[in-house]
C-alpha positions as CSV (number, residue, x, y, z in Angstrom):
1,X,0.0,0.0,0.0
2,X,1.2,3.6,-0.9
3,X,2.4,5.6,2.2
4,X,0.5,8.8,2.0
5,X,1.8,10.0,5.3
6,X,2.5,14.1,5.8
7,X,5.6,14.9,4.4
8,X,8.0,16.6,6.3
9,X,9.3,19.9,5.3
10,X,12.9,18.7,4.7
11,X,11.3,16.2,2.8
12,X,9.7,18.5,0.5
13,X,12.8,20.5,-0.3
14,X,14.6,17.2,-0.9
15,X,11.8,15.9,-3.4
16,X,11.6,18.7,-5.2
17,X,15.1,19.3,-5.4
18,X,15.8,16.1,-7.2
19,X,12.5,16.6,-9.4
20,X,14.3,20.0,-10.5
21,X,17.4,18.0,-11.7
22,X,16.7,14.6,-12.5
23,X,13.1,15.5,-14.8
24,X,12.7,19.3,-14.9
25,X,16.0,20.4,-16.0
26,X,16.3,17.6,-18.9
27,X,12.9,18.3,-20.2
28,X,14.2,22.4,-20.3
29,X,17.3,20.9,-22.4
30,X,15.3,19.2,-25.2
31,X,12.2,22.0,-25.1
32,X,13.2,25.1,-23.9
33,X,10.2,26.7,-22.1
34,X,8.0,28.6,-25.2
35,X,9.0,32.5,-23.0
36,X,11.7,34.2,-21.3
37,X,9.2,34.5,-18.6
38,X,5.6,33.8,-17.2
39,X,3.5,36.6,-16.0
40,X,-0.1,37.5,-15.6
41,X,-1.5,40.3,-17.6
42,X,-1.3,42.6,-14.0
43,X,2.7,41.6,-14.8
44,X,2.6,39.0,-11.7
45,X,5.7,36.5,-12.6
46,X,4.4,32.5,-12.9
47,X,6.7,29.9,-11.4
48,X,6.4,26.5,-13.4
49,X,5.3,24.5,-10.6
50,X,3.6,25.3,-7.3
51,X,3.7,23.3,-3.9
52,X,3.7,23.1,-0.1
53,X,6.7,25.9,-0.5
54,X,4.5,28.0,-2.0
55,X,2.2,28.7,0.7
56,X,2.9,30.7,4.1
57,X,3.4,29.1,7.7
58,X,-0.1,30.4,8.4
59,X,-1.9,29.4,5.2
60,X,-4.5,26.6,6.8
61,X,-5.4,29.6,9.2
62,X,-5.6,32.4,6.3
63,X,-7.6,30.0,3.8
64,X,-10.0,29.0,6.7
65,X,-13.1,27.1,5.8
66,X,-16.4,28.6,3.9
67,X,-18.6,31.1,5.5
68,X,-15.3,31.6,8.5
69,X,-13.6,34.7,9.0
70,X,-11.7,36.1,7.0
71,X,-14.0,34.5,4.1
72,X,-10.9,33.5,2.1
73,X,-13.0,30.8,0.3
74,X,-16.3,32.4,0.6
75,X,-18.6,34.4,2.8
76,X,-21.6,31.7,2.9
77,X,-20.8,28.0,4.3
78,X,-22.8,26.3,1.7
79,X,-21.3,28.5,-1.3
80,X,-23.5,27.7,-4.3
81,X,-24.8,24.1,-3.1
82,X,-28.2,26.2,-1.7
83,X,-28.6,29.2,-3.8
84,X,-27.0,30.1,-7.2
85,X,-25.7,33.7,-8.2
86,X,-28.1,36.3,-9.2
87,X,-28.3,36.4,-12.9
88,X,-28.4,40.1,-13.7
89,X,-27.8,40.9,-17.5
90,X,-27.3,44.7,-17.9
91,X,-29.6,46.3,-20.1
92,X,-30.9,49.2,-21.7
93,X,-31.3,51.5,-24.7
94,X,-33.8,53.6,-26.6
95,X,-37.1,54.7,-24.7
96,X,-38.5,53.2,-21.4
97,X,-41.2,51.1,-23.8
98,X,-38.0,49.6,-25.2
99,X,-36.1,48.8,-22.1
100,X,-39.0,47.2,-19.9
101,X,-39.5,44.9,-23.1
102,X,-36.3,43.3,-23.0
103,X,-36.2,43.1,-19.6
104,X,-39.7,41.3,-19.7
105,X,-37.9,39.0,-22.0
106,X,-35.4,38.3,-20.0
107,X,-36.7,37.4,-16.7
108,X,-39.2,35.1,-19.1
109,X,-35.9,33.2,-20.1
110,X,-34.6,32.8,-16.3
111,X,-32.8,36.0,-15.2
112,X,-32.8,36.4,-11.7
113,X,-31.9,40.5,-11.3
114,X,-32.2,43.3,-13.0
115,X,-29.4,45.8,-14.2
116,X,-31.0,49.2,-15.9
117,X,-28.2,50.5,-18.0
118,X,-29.0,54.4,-18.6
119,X,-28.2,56.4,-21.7
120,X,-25.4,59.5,-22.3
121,X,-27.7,62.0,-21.5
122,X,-29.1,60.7,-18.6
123,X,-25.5,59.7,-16.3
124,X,-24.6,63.2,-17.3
125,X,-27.9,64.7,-15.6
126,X,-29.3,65.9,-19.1
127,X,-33.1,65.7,-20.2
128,X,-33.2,64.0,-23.9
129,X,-34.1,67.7,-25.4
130,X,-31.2,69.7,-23.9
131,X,-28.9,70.8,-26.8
132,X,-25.7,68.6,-24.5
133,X,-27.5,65.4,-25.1
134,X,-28.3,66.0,-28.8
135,X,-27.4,62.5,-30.9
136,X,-27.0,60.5,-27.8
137,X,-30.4,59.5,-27.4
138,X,-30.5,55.8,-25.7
139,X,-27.5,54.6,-27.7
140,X,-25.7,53.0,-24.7
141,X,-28.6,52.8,-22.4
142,X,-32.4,54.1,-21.4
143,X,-33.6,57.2,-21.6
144,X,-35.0,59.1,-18.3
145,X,-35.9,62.7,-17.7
146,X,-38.7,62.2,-15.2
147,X,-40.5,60.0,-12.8
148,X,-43.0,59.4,-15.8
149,X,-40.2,57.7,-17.5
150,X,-39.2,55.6,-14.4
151,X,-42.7,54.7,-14.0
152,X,-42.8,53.0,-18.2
153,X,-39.7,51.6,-17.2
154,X,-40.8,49.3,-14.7
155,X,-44.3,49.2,-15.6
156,X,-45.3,45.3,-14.9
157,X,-42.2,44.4,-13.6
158,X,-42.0,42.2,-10.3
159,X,-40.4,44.6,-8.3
160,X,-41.5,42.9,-4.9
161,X,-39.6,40.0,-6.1
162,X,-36.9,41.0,-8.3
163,X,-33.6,42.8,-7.1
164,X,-32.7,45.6,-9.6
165,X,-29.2,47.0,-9.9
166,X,-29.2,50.5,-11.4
167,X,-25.5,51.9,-13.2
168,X,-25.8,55.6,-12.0
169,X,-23.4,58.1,-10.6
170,X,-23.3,61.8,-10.2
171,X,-27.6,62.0,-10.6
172,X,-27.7,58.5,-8.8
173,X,-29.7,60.1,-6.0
174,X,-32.8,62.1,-8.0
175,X,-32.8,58.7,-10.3
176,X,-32.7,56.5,-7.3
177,X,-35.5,58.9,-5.5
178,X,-37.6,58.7,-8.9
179,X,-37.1,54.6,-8.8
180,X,-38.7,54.4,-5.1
181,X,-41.5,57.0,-6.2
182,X,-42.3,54.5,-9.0
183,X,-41.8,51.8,-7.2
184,X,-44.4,52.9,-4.6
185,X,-47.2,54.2,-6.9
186,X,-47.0,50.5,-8.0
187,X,-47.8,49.4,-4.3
188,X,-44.4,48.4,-3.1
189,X,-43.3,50.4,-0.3
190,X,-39.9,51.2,-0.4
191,X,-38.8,49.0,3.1
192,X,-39.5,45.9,0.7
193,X,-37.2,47.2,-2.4
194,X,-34.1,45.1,-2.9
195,X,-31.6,46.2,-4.8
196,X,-28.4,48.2,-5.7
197,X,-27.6,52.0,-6.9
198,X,-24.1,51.4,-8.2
199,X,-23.2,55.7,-6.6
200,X,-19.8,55.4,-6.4
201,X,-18.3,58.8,-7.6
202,X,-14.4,58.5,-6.7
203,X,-14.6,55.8,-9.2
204,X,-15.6,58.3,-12.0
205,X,-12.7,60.9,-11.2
206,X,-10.6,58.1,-11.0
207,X,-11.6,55.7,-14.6
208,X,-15.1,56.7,-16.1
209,X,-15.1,60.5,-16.0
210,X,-18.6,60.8,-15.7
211,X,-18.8,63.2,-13.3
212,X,-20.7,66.8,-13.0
213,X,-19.5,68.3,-9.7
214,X,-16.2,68.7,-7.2
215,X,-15.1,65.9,-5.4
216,X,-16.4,67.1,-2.1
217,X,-20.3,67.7,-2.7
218,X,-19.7,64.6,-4.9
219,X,-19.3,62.8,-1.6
220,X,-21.9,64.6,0.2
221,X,-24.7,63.0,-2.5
222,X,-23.3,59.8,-1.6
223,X,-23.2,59.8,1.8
224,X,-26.4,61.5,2.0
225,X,-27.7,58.2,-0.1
226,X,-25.7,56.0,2.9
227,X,-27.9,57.5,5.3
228,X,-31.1,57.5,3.4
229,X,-30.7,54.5,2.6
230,X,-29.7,53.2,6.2
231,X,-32.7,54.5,7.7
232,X,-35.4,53.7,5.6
233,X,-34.6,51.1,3.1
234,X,-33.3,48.4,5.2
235,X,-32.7,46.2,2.4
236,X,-31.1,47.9,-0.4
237,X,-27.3,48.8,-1.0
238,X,-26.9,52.5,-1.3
239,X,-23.5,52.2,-3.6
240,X,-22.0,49.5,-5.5
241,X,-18.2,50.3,-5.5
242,X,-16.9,49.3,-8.3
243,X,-13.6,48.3,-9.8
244,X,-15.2,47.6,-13.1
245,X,-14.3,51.0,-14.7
246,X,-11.0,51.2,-13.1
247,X,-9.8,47.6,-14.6
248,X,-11.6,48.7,-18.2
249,X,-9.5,52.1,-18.0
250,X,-6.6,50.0,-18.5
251,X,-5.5,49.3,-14.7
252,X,-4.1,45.9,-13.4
253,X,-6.1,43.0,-11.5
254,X,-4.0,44.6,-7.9
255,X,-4.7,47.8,-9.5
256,X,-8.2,47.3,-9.5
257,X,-9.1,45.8,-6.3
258,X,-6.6,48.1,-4.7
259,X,-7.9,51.5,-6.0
260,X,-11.8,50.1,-5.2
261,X,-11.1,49.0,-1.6
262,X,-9.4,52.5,-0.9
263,X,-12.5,54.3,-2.7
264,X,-14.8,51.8,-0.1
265,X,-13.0,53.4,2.7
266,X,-13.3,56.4,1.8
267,X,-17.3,56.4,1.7
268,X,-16.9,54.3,5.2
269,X,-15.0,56.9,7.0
270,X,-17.6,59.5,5.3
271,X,-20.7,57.8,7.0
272,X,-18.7,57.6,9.9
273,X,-18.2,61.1,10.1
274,X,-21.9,62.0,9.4
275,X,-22.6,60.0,12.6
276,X,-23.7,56.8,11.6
277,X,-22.4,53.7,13.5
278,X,-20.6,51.2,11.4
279,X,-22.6,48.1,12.1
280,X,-25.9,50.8,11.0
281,X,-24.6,50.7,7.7
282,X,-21.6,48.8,6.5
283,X,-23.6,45.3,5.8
284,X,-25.4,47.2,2.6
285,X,-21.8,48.0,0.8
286,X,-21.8,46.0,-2.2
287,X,-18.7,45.8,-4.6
288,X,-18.6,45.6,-8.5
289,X,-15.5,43.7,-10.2
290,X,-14.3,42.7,-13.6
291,X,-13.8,39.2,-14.3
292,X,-10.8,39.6,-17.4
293,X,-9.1,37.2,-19.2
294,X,-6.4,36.0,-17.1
295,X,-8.5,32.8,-15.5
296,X,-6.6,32.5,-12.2
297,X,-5.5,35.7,-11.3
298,X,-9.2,36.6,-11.3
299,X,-10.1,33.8,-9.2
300,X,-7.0,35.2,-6.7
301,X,-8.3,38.7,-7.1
302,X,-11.9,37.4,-5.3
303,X,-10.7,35.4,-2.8
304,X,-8.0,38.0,-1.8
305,X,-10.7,41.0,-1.8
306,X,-12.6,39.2,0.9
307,X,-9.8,38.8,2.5
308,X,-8.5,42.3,2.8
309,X,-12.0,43.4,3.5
310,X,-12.5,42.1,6.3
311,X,-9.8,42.8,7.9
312,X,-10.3,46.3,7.2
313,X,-13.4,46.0,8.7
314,X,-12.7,44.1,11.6
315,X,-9.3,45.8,12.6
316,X,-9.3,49.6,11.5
317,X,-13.4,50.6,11.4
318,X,-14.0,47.8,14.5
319,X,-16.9,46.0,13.1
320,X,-18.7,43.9,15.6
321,X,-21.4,42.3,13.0
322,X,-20.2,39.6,11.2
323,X,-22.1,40.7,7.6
324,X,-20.7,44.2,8.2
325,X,-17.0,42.3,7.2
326,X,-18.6,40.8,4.3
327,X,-17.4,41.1,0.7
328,X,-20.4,41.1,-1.3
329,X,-19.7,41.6,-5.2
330,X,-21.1,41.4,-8.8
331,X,-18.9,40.4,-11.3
332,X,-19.5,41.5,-15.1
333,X,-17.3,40.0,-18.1
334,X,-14.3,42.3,-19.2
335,X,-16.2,44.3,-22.0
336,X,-12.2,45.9,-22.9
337,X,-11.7,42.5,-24.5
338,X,-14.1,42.0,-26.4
339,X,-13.0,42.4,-30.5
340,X,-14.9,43.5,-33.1
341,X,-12.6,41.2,-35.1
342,X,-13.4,37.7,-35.3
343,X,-16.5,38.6,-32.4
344,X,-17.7,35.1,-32.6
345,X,-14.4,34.2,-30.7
346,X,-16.3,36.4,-28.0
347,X,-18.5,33.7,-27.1
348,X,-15.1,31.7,-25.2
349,X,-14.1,34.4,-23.3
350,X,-17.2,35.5,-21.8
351,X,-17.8,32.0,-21.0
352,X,-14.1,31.6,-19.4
353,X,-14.7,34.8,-17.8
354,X,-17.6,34.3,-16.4
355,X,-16.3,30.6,-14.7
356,X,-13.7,32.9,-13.0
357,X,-16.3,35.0,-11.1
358,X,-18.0,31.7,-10.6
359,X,-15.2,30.0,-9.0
360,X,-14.4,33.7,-7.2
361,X,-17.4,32.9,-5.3
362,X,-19.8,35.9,-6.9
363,X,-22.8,36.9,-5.7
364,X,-24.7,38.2,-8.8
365,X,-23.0,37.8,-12.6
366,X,-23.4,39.8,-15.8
367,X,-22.3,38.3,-19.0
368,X,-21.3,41.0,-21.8
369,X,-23.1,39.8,-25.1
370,X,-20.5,38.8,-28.0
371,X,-21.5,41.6,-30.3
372,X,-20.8,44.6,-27.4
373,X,-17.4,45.8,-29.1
374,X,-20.3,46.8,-31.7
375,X,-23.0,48.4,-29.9
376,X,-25.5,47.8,-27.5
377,X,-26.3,43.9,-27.4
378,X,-29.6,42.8,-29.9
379,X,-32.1,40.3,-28.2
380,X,-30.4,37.2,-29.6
381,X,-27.1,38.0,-28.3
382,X,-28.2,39.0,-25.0
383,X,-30.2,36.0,-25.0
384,X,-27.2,34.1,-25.4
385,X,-24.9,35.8,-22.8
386,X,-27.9,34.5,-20.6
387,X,-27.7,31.2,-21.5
388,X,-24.2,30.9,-20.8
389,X,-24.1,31.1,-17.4
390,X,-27.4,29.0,-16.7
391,X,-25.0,26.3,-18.7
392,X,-22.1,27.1,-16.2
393,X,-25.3,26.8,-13.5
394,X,-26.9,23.5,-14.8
395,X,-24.5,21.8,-16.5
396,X,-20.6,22.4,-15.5
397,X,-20.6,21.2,-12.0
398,X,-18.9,23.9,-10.5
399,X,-21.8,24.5,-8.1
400,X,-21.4,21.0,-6.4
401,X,-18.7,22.0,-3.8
402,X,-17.9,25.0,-2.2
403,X,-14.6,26.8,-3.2
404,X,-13.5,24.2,-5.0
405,X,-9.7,25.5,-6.0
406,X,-9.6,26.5,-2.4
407,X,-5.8,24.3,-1.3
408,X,-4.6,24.7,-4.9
409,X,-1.0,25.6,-4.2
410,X,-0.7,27.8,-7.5
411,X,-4.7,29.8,-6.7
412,X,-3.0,30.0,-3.0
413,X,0.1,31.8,-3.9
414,X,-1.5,33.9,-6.5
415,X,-3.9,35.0,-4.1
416,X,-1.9,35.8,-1.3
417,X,0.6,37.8,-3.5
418,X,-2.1,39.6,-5.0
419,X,-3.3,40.4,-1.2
420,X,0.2,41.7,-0.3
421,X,0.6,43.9,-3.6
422,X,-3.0,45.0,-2.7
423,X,-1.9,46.3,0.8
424,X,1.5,48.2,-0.2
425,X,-1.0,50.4,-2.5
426,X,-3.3,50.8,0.3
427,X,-0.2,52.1,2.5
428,X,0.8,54.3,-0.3
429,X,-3.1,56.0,-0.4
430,X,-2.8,56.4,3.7
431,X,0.4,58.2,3.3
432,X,-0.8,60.3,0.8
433,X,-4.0,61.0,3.1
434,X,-6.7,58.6,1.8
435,X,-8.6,58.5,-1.6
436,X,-10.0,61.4,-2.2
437,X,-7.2,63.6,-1.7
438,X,-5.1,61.1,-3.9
439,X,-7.5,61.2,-6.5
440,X,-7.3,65.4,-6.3
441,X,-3.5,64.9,-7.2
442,X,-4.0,62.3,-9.7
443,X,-2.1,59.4,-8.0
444,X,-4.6,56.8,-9.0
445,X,-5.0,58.1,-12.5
446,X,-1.4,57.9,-13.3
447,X,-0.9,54.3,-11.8
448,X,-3.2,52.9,-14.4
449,X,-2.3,55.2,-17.4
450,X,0.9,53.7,-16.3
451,X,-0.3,50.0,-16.3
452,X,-2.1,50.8,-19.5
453,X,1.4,52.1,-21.1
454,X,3.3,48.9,-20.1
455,X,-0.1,46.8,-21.0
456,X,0.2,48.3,-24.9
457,X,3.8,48.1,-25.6
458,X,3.5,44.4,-24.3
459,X,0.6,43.8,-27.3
460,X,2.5,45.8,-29.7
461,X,5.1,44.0,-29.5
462,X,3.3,40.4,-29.5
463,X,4.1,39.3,-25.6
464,X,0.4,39.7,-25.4
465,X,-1.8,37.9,-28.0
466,X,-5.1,38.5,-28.9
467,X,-6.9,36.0,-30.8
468,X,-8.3,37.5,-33.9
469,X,-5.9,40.6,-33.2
470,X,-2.4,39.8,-33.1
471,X,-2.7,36.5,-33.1
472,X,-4.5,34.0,-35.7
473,X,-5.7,37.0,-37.7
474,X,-7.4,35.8,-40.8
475,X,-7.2,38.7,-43.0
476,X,-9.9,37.2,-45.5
477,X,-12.3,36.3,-43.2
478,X,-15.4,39.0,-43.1
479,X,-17.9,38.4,-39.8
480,X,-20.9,39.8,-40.1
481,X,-23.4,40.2,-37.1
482,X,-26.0,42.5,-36.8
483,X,-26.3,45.3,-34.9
484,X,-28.9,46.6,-32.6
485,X,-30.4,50.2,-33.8
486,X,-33.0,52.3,-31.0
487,X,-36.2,51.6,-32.8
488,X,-37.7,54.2,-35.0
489,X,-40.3,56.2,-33.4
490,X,-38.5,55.8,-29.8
491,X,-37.1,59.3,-29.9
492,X,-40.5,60.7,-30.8
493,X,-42.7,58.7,-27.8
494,X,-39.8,60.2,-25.4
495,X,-40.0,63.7,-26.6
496,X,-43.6,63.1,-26.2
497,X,-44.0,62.2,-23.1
498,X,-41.2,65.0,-21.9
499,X,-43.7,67.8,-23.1
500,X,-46.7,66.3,-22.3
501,X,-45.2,66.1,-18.3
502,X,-44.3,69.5,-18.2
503,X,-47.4,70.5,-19.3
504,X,-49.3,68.1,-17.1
505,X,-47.3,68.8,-13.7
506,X,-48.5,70.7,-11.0
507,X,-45.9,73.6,-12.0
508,X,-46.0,75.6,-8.4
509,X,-45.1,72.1,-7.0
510,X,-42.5,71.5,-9.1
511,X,-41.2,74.9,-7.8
512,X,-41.2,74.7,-4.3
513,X,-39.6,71.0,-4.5
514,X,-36.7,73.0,-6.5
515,X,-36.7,76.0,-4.3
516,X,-36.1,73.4,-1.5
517,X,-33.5,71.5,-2.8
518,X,-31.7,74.5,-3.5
519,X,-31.7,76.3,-0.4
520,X,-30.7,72.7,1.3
521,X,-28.2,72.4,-1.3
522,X,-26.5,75.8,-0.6
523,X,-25.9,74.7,4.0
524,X,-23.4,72.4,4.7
525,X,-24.4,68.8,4.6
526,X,-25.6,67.2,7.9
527,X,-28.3,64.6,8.4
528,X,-30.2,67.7,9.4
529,X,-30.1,68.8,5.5
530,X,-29.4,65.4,3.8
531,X,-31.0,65.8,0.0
532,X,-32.6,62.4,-0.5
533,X,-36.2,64.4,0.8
534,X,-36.1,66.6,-1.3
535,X,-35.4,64.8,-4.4
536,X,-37.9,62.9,-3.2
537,X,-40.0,65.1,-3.4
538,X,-39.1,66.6,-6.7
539,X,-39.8,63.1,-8.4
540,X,-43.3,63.4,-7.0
541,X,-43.7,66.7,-8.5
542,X,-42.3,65.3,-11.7
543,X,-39.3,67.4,-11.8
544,X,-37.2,66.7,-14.6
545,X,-33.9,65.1,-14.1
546,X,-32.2,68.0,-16.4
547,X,-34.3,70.9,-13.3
548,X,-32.6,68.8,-10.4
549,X,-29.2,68.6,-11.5
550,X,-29.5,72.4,-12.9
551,X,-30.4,73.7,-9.5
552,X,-27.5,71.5,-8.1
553,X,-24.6,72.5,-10.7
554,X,-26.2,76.1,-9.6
555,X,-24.7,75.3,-6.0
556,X,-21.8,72.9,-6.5
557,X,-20.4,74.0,-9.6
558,X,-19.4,71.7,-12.6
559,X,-15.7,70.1,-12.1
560,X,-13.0,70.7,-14.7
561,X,-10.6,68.3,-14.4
562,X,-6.6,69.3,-13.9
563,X,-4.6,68.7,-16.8
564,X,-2.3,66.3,-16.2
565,X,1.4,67.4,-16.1
């Protein structure tokens, strides 16, 4: 019988020692390895082999067990084996009509969530008819200047069932405050909504650059949202911080989570400050990350974010509540590599990338639809993108067993490298006095134009392939797929209903909820003078979205962004 008895350490050095010369180092002398050297696209050197050596003296304690501090290998015990991630497909584009059909499609084919995608226009705090949003109307998303829009929207939707994730920044509060009007003309009060306002604004300065005001009222929306939020929808996150944007802008995999963790602790020590107790609030923090194409270091990147998070949580803000230390994230595809050449070749990588934030241990997925390099997904391929993770749910396996590269020595080494790279950024931020005051000097921005850089003289000069790109071109072969275009006649119903709601709306309403945003607006921001009322208020009167964020560039200013030096 085989002795599989513990090895000792000196045996392990001793083994692997005489596997180095007596079958490695011949192997190297008849096939030299195929590069000078292994890395992952964040630039993280590969060894060719991985083993006990690998790991720290403490690992057993670090990787822990499902559902155990620090959550290494998952914040629930039972992982997927009792309930599978939230399939939320992001979606949006012409008019509200347009929208709430495909969604209506979509939960018919098994989608579990909801993710509204808005339109130019609307993430810049524009109605549809303002000479700024003129050609952009629902090309990348929905259209909404008012609560009558929100109300088409959903119209019919199962709101009392369904979660809905909503991708808005600077106007995230007036659309989130239009969402909960809606939602409770419909007969849902708002202490039953689940959900998620994604609301993270350092993100924007940092990646995204959709932003309309300075950094400071910027932060004074958000945390006003935190409380809001805090007191009277119990069971919906207030912000979604999100490393999406920051990895798409060209940053690295450490990049990434590091930047998004220091922007999460920066809207913690904000709520702090406001007054609110840390166990109030911190349980309804949700994350956003990208799942790219580097399998494993993906997988590392989600195991080591719960890692750090916690004891962030637990350590420096003193979190007594378990589910205040929690990680919670959704994980959407890497839209940056998606091709428009060859985009058939699409269809893998989605389905690889999604398997990462699967084995990552995800709460809620989005797969980006093979045509997206294109334009905004049709039915059929978003159809598709759906159907590729409710394969990886019903047919792969992967949802068997809980963490189930959890004690792989190479996912265990990548994953506590990535941790300590992540925590010599997060020193860096501290000493330069947190996130927002390294985002006002540009810190974060360079670091990924930086990574970027390095990432684009690497494809240039074909260390990175592409498939399709740089790699396996195919210089005959002509793909055609079609291409979604906002229906014709969706401009038209919008404008439509635009003027037929200003006509409609009480108007000395709608002046006195704008009169008292503004003078709130113009005192410093307290609980005493938090905003959510008052845009509350203004989505009642049917306010437009375009009046709101008027009155408030009327107090805050629009930010100009420095040139960079």
């Amino acid at each position: 019988m085989t002795d599989r008895s513990t090895s000792k350490p000196s045996d392990v050095a001793s083994r692997r020692a005489a596997w180095e010369a007596e079958r490695r180092d011949p192997a190297l002398g008849r096939a030299p390895e195929r590069k000078p050297r292994f890395s992952t696209i964040s630039d993280m050197p590969i060894e060719g082999v991985y083993g006990p050596w690998s790991l720290a003296d403490d690992a057993e304690t670090r990787i822990g067990l499902p559902g155990d501090p620090p959550f290494t290998r998952g914040i629930h015990p039972t992982g997927y084996r009792s309930r599978l991630w939230t399939m939320r497909m992001f979606a949006g584009f012409g008019a509200a009509e347009d929208t709430n059909a495909r969604f209506q499609g979509l939960l018919s084919a098994g989608q579990t969530g909801l993710s509204i995608a808005y339109d130019m226009p609307t993430l810049y705090g524009y109605d549809t008819d303002d000479a700024e949003a003129e050609g952009e109307f629902g090309t990348c998303g929905v259209a909404v200047s008012s609560l009558a829009d929100m109300e088409v929207l959903l119209d019919g939707l199962p709101l009392e069932r369904v979660s809905t994730s909503m991708t808005i920044n600077s106007p995230a509060a007036p659309i989130w405050a239009m969402y909960i009007v809606a939602a409770e003309k419909a007969g849902v009060p708002r202490d039953r909504l689940e959900g998620t306002t994604q609301n993270d604004i350092l993100k924007e300065f940092i990646a995204q650059k959709e932003f309309l005001f300075p950094p400071e009222p910027s932060m004074r929306l958000v945390t006003d949202t935190i409380e809001f939020g805090t007191r009277e929808l119990p069971r919906w996150n207030t912000i979604s911080i999100s490393g999406y944007h920051i990895r798409e802008a060209g940053s690295t995999a450490v990049q990434e989570l590091a930047f998004t963790i220091a922007d999460g602790m920066a809207y913690v020590e904000a709520a702090l400050e406001r007054g609110l107790r840390i166990d109030d609030f911190a349980a309804r923090l949700s994350f956003f990350f990208n799942s790219h194409s580097d399998f494993f270091e993906e997988i590392a990147k989600f195991r080591a974010s719960r890692r750090i998070w916690h004891d962030l949580m637990t350590g420096r803000y003193h979190a007594e509540n378990e589910r205040s230390a929690w990680m919670r994230f959704h994980t959407q595809t890497a839209g940056v590599s998606l091709t428009p050449q060859q985009p058939l070749n699409n269809l893998t990588r989605v389905a690889l990338q999604a398997l990462a934030g699967v084995l990552g241990g995800t709460q809620s997925l989005h797969t980006d639809a093979y045509d997206e390099a294109l334009a905004v997904p049709t039915a059929e391929a978003a159809m598709l993108a759906l159907r590729q993770q409710q394969i990886i749910a019903e047919e792969s396996g992967v949802d068997a067993t809980v963490d189930p590269l959890g004690g792989s020595w190479f996912v265990e080494a990548l994953t506590d490298e990535t941790e300590r790279q992540v925590w010599r950024y997060l020193d860096e931020i501290d000493r330069r006095g947190g996130m927002v005051a390294a985002v006002k000097e540009g810190y974060p921005q360079r670091e990924i134009a930086d990574a970027a850089y390095r990432y684009q003289r690497e494809f240039d000069a074909g260390e990175r392939r592409v498939v399709g790109v740089n790699a396996h071109v195919n210089e005959d072969e002509e793909t055609r797929v079609p291409v979604l275009a906002v229906p014709p006649g969706s401009l038209e119903r919008h404008l439509a209903r635009l003027e037929r709601t200003r006509s409609e709306r009480d108007a000395t309403a709608v002046e006195a909820a704008l009169r008292g945003l503004r003078e709130t607006a113009s005192r410093p921001g307290t609980s005493e003078t938090n905003l959510m009322p008052h845009f509350i208020r203004c989505a009642e009167a049917y306010a437009t979205l375009g009046e709101q964020c008027a009155v408030l560039r009327g107090v805050f200013g629009e930010y100009r962004e420095p040139v960079a030096v």
